[in-house]
C-alpha positions as CSV (number, residue, x, y, z in Angstrom):
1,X,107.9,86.2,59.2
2,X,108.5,87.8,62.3
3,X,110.9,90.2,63.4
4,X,114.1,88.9,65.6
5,X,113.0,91.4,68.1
6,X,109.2,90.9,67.9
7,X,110.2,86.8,68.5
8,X,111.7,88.0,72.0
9,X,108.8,90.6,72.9
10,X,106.8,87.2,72.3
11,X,108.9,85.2,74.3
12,X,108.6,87.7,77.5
13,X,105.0,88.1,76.8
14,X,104.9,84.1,77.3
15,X,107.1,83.8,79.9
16,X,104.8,86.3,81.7
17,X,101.5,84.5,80.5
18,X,103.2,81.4,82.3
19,X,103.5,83.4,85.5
20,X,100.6,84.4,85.8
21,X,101.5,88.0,85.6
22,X,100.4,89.0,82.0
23,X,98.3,92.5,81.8
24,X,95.5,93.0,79.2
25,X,93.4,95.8,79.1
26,X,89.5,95.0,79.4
27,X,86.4,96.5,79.2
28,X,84.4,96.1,82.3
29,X,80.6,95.3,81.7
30,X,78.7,98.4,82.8
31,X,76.4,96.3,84.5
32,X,79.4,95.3,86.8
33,X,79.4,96.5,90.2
34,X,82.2,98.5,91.0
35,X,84.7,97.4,93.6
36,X,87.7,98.4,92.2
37,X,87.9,102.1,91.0
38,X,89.4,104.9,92.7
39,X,86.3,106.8,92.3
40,X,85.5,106.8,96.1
41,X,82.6,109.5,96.1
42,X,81.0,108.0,93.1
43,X,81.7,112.0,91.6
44,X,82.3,110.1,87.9
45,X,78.8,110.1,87.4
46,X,77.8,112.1,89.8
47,X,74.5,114.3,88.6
48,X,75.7,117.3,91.0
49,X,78.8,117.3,89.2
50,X,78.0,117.1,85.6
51,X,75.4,120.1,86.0
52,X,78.2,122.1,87.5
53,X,80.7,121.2,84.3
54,X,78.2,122.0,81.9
55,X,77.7,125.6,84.1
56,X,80.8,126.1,83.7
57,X,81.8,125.3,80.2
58,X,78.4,127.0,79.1
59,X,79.9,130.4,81.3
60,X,83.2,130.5,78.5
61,X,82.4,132.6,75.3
62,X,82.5,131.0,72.1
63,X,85.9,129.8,71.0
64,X,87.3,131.0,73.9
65,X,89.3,129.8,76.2
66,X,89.9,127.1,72.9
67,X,89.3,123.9,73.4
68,X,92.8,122.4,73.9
69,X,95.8,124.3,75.9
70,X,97.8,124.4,72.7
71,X,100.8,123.7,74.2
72,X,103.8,123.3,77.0
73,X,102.5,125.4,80.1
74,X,105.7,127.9,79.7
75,X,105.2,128.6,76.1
76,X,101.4,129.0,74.8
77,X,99.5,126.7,77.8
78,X,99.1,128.8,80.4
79,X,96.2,131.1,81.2
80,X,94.4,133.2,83.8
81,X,91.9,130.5,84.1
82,X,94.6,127.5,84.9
83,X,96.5,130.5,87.4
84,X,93.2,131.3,89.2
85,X,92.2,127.3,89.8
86,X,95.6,127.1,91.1
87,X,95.3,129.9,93.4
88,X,91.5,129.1,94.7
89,X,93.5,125.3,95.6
90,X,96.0,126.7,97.4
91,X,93.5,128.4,99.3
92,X,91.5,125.7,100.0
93,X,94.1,123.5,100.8
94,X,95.9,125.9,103.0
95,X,98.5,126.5,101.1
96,X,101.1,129.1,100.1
97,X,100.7,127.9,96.3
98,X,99.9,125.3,94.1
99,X,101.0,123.7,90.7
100,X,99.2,122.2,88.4
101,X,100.5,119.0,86.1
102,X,99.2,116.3,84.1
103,X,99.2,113.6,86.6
104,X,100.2,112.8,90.0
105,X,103.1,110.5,88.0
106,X,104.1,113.7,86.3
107,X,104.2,116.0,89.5
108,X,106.2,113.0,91.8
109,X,108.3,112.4,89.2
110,X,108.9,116.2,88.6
111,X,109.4,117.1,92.0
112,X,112.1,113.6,93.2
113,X,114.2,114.5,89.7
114,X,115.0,118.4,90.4
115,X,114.0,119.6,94.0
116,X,116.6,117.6,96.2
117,X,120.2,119.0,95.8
118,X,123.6,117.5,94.3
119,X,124.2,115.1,98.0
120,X,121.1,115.5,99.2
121,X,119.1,112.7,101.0
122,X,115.5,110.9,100.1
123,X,114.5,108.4,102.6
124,X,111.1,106.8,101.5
125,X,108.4,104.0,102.7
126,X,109.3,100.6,101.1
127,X,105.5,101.4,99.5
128,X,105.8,104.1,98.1
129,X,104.6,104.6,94.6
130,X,106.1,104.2,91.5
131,X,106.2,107.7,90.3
132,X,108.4,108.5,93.2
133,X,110.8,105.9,92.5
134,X,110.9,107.0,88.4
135,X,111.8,110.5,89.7
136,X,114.5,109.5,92.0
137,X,116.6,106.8,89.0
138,X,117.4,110.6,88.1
139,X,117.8,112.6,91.0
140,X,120.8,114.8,92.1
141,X,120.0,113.4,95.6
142,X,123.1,111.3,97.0
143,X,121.1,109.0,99.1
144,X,118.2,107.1,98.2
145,X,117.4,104.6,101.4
146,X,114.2,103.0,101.7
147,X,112.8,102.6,105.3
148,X,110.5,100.1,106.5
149,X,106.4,100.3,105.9
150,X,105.5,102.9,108.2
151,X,108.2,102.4,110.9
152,X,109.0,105.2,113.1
153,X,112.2,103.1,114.7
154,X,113.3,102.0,111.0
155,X,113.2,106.0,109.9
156,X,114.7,107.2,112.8
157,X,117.8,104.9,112.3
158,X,118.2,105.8,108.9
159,X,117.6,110.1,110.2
160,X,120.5,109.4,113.0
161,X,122.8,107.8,110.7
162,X,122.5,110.9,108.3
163,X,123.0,113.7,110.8
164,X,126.0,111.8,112.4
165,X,127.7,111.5,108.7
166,X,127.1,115.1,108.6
167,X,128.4,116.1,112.1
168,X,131.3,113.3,110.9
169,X,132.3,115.6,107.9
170,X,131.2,119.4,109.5
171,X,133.8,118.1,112.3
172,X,136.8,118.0,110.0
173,X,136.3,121.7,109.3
174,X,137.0,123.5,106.2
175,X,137.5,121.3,103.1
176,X,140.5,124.0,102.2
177,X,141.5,127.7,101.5
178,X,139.5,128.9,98.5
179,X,140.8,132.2,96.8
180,X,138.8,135.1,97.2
181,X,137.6,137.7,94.3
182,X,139.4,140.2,96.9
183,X,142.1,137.8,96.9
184,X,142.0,137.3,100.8
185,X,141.7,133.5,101.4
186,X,137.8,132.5,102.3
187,X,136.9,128.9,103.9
188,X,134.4,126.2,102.5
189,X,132.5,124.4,105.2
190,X,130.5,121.7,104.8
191,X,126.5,122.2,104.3
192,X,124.3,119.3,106.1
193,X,122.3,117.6,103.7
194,X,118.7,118.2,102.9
195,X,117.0,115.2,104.3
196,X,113.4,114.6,102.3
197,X,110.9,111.9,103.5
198,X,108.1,111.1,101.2
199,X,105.5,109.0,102.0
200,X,101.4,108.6,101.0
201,X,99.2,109.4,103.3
202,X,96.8,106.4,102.5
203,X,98.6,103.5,100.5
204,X,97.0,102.2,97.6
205,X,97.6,98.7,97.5
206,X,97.2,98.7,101.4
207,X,94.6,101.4,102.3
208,X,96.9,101.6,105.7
209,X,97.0,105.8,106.8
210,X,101.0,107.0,107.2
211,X,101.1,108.0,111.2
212,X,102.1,111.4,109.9
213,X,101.7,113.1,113.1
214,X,104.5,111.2,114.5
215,X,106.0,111.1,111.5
216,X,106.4,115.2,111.7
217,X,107.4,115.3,114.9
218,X,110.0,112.8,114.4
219,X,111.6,114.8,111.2
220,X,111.4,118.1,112.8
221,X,114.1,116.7,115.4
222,X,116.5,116.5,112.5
223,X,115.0,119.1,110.1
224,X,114.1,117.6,107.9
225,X,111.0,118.1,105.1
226,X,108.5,115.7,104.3
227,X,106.5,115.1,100.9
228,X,103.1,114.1,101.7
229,X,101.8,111.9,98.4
230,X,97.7,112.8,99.4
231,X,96.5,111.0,96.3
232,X,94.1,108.3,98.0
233,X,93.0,110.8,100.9
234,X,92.1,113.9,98.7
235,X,88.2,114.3,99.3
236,X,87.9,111.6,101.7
237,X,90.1,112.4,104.7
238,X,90.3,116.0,106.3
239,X,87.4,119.0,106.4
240,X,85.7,119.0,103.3
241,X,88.3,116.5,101.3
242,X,91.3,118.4,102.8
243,X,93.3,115.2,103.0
244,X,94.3,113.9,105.7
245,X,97.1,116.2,106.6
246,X,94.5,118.4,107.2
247,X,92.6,115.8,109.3
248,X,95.3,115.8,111.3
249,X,96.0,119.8,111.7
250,X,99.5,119.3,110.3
251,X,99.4,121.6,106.9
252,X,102.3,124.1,108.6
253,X,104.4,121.4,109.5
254,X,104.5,119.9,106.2
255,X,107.1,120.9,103.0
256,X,105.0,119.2,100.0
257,X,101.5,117.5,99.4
258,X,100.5,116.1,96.7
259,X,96.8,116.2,95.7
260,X,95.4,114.2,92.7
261,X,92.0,114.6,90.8
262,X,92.1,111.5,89.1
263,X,90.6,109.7,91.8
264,X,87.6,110.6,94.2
265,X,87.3,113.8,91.9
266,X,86.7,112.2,88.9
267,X,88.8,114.1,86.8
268,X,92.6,114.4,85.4
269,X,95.9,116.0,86.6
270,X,97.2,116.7,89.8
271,X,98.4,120.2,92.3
272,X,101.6,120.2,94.3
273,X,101.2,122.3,97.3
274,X,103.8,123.9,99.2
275,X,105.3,127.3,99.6
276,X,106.0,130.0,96.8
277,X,109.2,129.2,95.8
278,X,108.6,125.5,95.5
279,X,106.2,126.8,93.1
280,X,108.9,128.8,91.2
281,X,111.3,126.4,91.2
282,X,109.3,123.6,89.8
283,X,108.2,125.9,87.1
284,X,111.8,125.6,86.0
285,X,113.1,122.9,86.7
286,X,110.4,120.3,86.7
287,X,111.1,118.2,83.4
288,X,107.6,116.8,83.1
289,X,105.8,120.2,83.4
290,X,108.5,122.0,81.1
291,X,108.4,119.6,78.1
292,X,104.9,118.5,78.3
293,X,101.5,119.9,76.6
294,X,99.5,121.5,79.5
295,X,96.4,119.5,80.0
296,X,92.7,121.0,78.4
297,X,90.9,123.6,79.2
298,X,87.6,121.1,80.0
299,X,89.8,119.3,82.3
300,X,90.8,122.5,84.2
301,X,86.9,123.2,84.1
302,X,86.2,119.4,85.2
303,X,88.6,120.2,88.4
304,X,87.4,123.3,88.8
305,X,83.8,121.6,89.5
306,X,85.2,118.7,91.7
307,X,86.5,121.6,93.6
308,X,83.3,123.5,93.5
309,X,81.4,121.0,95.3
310,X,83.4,120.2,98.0
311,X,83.9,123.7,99.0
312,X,80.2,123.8,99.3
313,X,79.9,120.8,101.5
314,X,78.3,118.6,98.5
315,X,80.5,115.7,99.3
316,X,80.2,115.2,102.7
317,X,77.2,113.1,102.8
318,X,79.4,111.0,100.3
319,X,82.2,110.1,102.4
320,X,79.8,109.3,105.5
321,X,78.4,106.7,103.0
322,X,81.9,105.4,102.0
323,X,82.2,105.2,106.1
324,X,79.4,103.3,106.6
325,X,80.6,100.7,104.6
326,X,83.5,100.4,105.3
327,X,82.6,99.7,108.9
328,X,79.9,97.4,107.6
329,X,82.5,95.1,105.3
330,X,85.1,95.3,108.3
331,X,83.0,94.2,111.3
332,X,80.5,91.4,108.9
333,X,83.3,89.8,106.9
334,X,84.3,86.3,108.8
335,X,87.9,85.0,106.9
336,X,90.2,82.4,108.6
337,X,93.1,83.4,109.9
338,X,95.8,82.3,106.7
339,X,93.7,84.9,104.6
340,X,94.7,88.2,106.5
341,X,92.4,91.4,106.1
342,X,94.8,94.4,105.9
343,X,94.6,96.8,108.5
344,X,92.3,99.9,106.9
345,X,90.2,102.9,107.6
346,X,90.1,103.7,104.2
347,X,88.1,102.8,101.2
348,X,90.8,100.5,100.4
349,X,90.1,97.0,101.7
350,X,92.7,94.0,100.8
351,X,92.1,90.1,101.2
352,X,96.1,88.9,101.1
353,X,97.0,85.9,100.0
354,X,99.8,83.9,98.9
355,X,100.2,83.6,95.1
356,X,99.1,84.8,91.6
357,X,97.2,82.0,91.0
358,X,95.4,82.5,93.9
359,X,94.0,86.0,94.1
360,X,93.5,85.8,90.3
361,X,90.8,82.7,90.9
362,X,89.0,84.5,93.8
363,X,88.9,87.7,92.0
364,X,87.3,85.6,88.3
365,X,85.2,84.2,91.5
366,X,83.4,87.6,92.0
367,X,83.5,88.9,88.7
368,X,81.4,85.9,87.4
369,X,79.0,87.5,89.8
370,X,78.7,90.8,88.1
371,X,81.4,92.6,91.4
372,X,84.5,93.9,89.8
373,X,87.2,93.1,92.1
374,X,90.8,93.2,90.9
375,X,93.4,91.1,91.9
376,X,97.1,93.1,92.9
377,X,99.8,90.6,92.1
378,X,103.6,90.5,92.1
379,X,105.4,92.2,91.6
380,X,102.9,94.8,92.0
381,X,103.2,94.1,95.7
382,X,105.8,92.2,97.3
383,X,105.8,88.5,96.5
384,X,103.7,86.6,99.0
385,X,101.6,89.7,99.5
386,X,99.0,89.2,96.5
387,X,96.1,90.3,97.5
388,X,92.4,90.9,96.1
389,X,92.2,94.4,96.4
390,X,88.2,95.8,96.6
391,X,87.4,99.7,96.7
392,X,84.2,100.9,98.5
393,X,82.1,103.6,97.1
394,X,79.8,105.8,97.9
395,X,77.5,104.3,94.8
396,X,78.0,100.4,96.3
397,X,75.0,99.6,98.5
398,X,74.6,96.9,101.7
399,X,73.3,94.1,99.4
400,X,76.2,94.8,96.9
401,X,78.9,94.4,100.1
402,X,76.6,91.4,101.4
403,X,76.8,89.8,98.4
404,X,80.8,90.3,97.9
405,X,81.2,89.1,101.4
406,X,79.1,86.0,101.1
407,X,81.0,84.7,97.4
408,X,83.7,85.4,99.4
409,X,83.5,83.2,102.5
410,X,81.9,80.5,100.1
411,X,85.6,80.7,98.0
412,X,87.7,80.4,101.0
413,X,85.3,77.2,102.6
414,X,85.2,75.5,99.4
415,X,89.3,76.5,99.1
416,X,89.7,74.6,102.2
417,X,87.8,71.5,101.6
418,X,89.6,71.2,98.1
419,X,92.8,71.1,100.1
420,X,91.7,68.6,102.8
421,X,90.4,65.8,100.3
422,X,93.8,66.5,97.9
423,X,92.0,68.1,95.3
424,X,93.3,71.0,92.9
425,X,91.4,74.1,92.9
426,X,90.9,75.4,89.9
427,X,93.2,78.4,89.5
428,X,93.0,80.2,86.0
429,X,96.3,81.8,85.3
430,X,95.5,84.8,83.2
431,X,92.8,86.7,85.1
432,X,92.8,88.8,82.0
433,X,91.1,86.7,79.3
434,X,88.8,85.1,81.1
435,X,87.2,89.1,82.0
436,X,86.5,90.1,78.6
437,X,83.9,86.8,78.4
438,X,82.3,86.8,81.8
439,X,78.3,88.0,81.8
440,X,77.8,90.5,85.3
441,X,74.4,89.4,86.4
């Protein structure tokens, strides 16, 4: 008989299931072609870089380093090796250091809880990522204010109406006499705020680019720092897989990037790059990285290798593949005008349309035809903004696009001729089951 609370886990799970919003976790058929991974350069089986992890694991002497970290990063996980990765990416990323953590999740959510100060002020893009919004339900910050997608005007607002609180309160002078240790009366004045602006540079569910250039010279009116979340744009954008901060010769003018290796460099874990005392102060106050196992010394090595390759120049041919493609799917793709194609120089390509339902039966359209194409559903993105969301590799070929492209134009045509002659298009509700029994051809 089941539990009272295991009845209302099953009622949610239903309720959900009605929605079309239940999550399942599947197993892709290898044989699937892949249009929905973050692994942009195709580096996950890459040749180039398995040789190079096997170099470098092979280069360790036996039993040592050991095999995991064996434990938090400030008790027994830290080692030369794990101090030297981070120094050769600071280096490469221009950078006065870098930190290592588990995940991007870990290091956004590390840096949002403890680097803004008791008052201080986080003004973010509507889109930005969950992580960022975990770390900030326990920030010191004051102010947590959400500014429109990418709007200059909508961030500039929200920057004048902070400075002008604080030239409100520095106006009214000292808060009051404080004593002294020499006993001599001493004033307190009010301290502006700290004013931090986090954004991504490429947006996942969008694969729209920040316009950080503007963006910097906007904030450095009002001084204030921005957090670049690279995580999308790290070895894609920029020389060599800089990001595109680098692209955009802006590395000096920016407090914080971000810079994943989960996704176009195939491995785990993540660097924040900033200046040295970021560096010191995360290391002790940075709640994920202080009371979390350090990640393994084969993932360091894994990283290590991404690294290794594009310092030597092995990716480039890589992204002008991804390039080609996209301009390819953008300029031969022919949608009416109530599907919209989102605005993207990225990878990241998204078909919107309106409702679960809806994405979900496009995206069991393709995977019946051996593509992997995931749909992105509410509240994952805002309602009435589902959209099939389809990555572009450096592994996909022209025939793999063509083909995408065609099932796709054949969906919305036969879409529309259900809806003139009153018919219901079949919709499946749960994307999820119906994956695990579809045969890629």
């Amino acid at each position: 008989m089941p539990s009272q609370i295991e009845h209302q886990l099953q009622q949610q799970l239903e309720s959900r299931k009605e929605r079309s919003l239940l999550r399942r976790l599947v197993v892709i058929p290898e044989t699937s072609a892949d249009f929905s991974s973050n692994d942009f350069l195709g580096l996950a089986r890459n040749p180039q870089l398995g040789a190079r992890f096997l170099k470098e694991l092979e280069s360790f002497p036996i039993n040592t380093p050991p095999l995991g970290s064996t434990g938090s990063r400030l008790l027994d996980g830290n080692s030369r090796y794990a101090e030297e990765l981070e120094a050769l990416i600071a280096e490469f990323h221009h950078a006065e250091a870098a930190l290592i953590f588990n995940s991007g999740f870990d290091a956004n959510v590390g840096f949002f809880s403890s680097v803004p100060q008791p008052g201080d002020v986080i003004l973010y893009d509507e889109y930005i990522h969950a992580s960022v919004h975990d770390g900030m339900k326990v920030t010191r910050a004051g102010v947590k204010k959400a500014f429109l997608h990418n709007s200059l005007e909508h961030l500039e607002e929200l920057l004048q109406t902070v400075r002008r609180e604080d030239q409100q309160q520095a106006s009214k002078g000292a808060v009051g006499p404080v004593a002294g240790l020499s006993g001599k009366n001493n004033t307190k004045t009010y301290k502006q705020r700290n004013i931090f602006v986090a954004v991504e540079s490429v947006y996942s569910m969008d694969g729209d680019t920040a316009p950080l250039r503007e963006i910097v010279d906007l904030l450095e009116q009002f001084g204030a720092h921005l957090i670049v979340d690279e995580a999308h744009a790290t070895g894609v954008y920029g020389e060599q897989g800089r990001g595109l901060v680098n692209e955009l010769g802006l590395e000096s003018r920016v407090f914080a990037r971000l810079h994943t290796f989960s996704k176009a460099l195939a491995s785990n874990g993540a660097a924040m790059v900033g200046p040295k005392v970021l560096k010191e102060y995360l290391i002790n106050y940075a709640r994920p990285l202080i009371y979390s196992t350090f990640t393994s010394f084969s993932n360091l090595a894994s990283v290590k290798s991404a690294y290794q390759m594009l310092i030597a120049g092995e990716t480039v041919e890589l992204v002008q593949k991804v390039r080609t493609l996209i301009t390819h799917f953008r300029t031969t793709i022919n949608i009416p005008p109530h599907i919209s194609l989102l605005p993207s120089t990225s990878p990241i390509q998204g078909l919107v349309m309106t409702g679960n339902a809806r994405v979900n039966a496009l995206s069991h359209q393709l995977i019946q035809a051996g593509l992997n194409v995931k749909p992105i559903r509410f509240p994952t993105v805002p309602k009435g903004k589902e959209r099939v969301r389809i990555c572009l590799h450096s592994h996909n070929t022209i025939e793999q696009v063509d083909l995408l492209i065609r099932i796709v134009e054949e969906w919305v045509r036969k879409e529309q001729q259900d809806q003139e002659v009153g018919a219901m298009v079949p919709l499946p509700a749960l994307l999820d089951t119906i994956t695990t029994t579809t045969t890629a051809t």
